[in-house]
C-alpha positions in Angstrom: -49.1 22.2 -3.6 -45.9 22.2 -1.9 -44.4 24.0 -4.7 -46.7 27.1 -4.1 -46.3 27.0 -0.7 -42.6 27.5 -0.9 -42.7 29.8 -3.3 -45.2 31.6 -0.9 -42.8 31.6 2.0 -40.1 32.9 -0.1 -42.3 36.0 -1.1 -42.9 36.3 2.6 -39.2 36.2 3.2 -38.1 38.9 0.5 -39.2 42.4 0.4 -38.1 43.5 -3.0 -36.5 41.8 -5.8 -33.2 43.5 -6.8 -31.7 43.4 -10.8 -27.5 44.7 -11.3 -26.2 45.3 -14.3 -23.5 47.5 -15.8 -24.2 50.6 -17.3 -23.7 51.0 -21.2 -23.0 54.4 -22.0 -23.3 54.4 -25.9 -27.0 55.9 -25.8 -25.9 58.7 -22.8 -26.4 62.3 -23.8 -24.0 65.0 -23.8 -25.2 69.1 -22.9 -23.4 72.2 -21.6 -20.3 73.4 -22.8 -18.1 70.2 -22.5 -16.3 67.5 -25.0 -17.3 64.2 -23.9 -14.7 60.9 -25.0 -16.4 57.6 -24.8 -13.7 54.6 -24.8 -14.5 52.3 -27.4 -16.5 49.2 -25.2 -18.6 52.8 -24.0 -18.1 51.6 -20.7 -15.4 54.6 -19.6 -16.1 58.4 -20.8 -13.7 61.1 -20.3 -14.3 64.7 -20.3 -11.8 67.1 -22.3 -12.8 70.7 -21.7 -12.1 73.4 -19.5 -15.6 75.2 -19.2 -18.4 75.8 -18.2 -20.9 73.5 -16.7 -21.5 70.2 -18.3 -23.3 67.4 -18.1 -23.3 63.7 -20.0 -26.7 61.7 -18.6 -28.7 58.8 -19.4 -31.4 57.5 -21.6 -33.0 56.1 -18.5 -35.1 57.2 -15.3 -34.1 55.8 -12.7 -35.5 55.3 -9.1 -34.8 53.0 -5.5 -31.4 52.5 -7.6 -27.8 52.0 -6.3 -25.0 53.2 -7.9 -21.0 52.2 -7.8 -18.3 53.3 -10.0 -15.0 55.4 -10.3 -14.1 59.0 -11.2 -11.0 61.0 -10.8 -8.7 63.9 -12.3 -6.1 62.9 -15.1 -4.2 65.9 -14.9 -2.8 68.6 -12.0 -4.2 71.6 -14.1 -6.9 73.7 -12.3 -8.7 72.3 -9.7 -12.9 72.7 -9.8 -15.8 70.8 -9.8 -16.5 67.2 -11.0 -19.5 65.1 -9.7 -23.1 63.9 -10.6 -26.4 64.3 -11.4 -29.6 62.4 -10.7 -33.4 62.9 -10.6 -32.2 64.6 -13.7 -35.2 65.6 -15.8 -33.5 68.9 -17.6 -31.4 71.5 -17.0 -33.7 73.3 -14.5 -34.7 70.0 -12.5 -32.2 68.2 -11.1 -30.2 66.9 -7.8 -26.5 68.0 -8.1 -23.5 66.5 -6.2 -20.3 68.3 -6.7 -16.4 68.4 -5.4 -13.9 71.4 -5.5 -10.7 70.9 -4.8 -9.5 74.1 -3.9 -11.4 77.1 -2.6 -11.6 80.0 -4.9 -13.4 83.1 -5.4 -14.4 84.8 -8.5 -17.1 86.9 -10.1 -19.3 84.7 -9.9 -18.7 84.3 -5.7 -16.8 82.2 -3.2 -16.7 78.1 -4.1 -16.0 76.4 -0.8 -13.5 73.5 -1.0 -14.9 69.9 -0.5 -19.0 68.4 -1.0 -22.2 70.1 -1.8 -25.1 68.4 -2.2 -28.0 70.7 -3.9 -31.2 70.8 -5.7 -32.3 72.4 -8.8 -35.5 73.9 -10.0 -35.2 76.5 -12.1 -32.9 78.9 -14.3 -32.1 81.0 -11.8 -29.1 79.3 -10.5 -25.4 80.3 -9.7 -23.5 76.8 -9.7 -20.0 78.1 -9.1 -21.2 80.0 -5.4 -24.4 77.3 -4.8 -26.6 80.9 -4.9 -30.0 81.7 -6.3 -33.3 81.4 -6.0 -33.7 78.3 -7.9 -31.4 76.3 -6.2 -31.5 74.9 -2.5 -28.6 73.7 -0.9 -29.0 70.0 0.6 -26.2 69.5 2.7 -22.6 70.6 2.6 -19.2 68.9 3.6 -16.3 71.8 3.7 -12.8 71.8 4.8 -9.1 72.4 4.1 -8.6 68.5 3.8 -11.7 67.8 2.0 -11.0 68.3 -2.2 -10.0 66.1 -4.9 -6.8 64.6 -5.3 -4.7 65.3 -9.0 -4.0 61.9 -10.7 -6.6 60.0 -8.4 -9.4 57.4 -8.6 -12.1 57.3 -6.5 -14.7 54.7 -5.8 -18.7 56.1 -5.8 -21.6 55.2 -4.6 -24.8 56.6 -4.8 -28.3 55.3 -3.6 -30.7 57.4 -4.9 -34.6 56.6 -3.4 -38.0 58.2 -3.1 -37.1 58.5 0.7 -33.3 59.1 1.0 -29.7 60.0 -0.7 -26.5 58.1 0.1 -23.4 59.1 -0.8 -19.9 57.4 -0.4 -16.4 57.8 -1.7 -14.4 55.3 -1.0 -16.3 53.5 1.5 -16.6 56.8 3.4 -20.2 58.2 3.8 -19.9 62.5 2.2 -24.3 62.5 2.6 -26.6 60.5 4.0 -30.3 62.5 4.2 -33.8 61.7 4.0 -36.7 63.8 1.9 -39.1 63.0 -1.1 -37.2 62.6 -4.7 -38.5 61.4 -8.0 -37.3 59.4 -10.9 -34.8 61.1 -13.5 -31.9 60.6 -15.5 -28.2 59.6 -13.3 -25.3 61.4 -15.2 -22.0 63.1 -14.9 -21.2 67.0 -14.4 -17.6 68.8 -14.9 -17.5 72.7 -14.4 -14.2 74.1 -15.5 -12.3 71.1 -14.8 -11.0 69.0 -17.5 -9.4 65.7 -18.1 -12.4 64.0 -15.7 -12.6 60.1 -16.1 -15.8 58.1 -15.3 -16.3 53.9 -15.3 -17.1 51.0 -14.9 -20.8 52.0 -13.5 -23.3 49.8 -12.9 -26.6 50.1 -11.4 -28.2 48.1 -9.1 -33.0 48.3 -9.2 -35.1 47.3 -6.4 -38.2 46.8 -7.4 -40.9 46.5 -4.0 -43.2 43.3 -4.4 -46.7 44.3 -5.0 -49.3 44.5 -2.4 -51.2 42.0 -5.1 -48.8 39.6 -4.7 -48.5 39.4 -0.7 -52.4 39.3 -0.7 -52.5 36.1 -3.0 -49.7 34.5 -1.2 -51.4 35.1 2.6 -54.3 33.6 0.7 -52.4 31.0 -0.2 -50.9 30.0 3.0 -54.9 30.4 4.5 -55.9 28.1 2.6 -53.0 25.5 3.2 -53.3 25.9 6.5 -57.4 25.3 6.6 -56.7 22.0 4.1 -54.6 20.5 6.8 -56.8 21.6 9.6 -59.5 19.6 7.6 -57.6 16.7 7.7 
């Protein structure tokens, strides 16, 4: 009995049960106009081409998931976007998080220099100027001092929830917002940059307790509690 009854109080101490592990990326899945390198342990993928967008994303949905890893530029030719994906469940449904280095403008419009954080869903989308109808801008982060660094890794974090998106390079917090997301597939995304590194990326799952199981252990403890009365 006084097994259960600490096993109880631990549920009561605990609000979710959290699982790490690193990320494999063998199985990942490469689209867009990009040649995608995996190192031989898969634990590393670098990206080749100079083109247009690209992404390389998981075999897995993920949700209430925490993200770490590093990225950077191997070379000082061009200077576009790198970044990620999540909530990813094809190429018209997606969160994107992207970082220019430079500020340019094009044909295709003005890309600022620094962070955008924006949400896809549909075809109509201009990624290089964040325009069109099927994409909404999330947040920004723009500035003369805010792009990439040439030859430069960076540590990321993301933790991605039903409720809120947290970003951080380097310890630094680029986003921090609240709304409503859904599962997807977490991945990488290059648009006319090459030579982009990613690795070492693990992921850490919290998974919430059920209601079931707070239920049986308040009954639990209820019932201790009226034994010992008894007595």
């Amino acid at each position: 009995m006084k097994k259960i009854v600490f096993a109880t109080i631990m549920l009561f101490w605990l609000n979710s049960l959290t699982f790490a592990a690193a990320i494999n990326l063998s199985s990942w899945t490469a689209s867009g106009d990009g040649t995608w390198v995996l190192s031989g342990d898969a634990a590393s993928v670098l990206q080749t081409k100079n083109g247009e967008p690209t992404y390389f994303v998981s075999d897995t949905n993920y949700i209430n998931t925490l993200f770490d890893g590093s990225f950077g530029v191997e070379t000082s030719s061009d200077d576009d976007f790198i970044g990620f994906v999540f909530g990813y469940t094809g190429p018209t449904d997606y969160i994107l998080f992207d970082w220019k280095q430079a500020a340019q403008t094009t044909s295709n419009g003005t890309a600022a220099e620094g962070f955008t954080l924006s949400q896809i869903t549909g075809s109509d989308v201009n990624l290089w100027g964040h325009a069109g109808a099927d994409i909404s801008v999330l947040d920004t982060l723009y500035g003369s001092d805010k792009g990439w660094a040439d030859n430069t890794v960076y540590d990321f974090t993301l933790d991605y929830s039903t409720t809120g998106i947290t970003i951080k390079i380097d310890g630094g917090t680029i986003f921090d917002i609240s709304g409503s997301f859904g599962d997807g597939k977490f991945g990488f995304y290059n648009y006319s940059q090459e030579k982009v590194r990613y690795a070492a990326f693990d992921e850490t799952t919290t998974v919430p307790i059920p209601g079931a199981v707070w239920l049986f252990g308040s009954g639990l403890l209820g019932l201790f509690g009226l034994r010992r009365k008894k007595r």
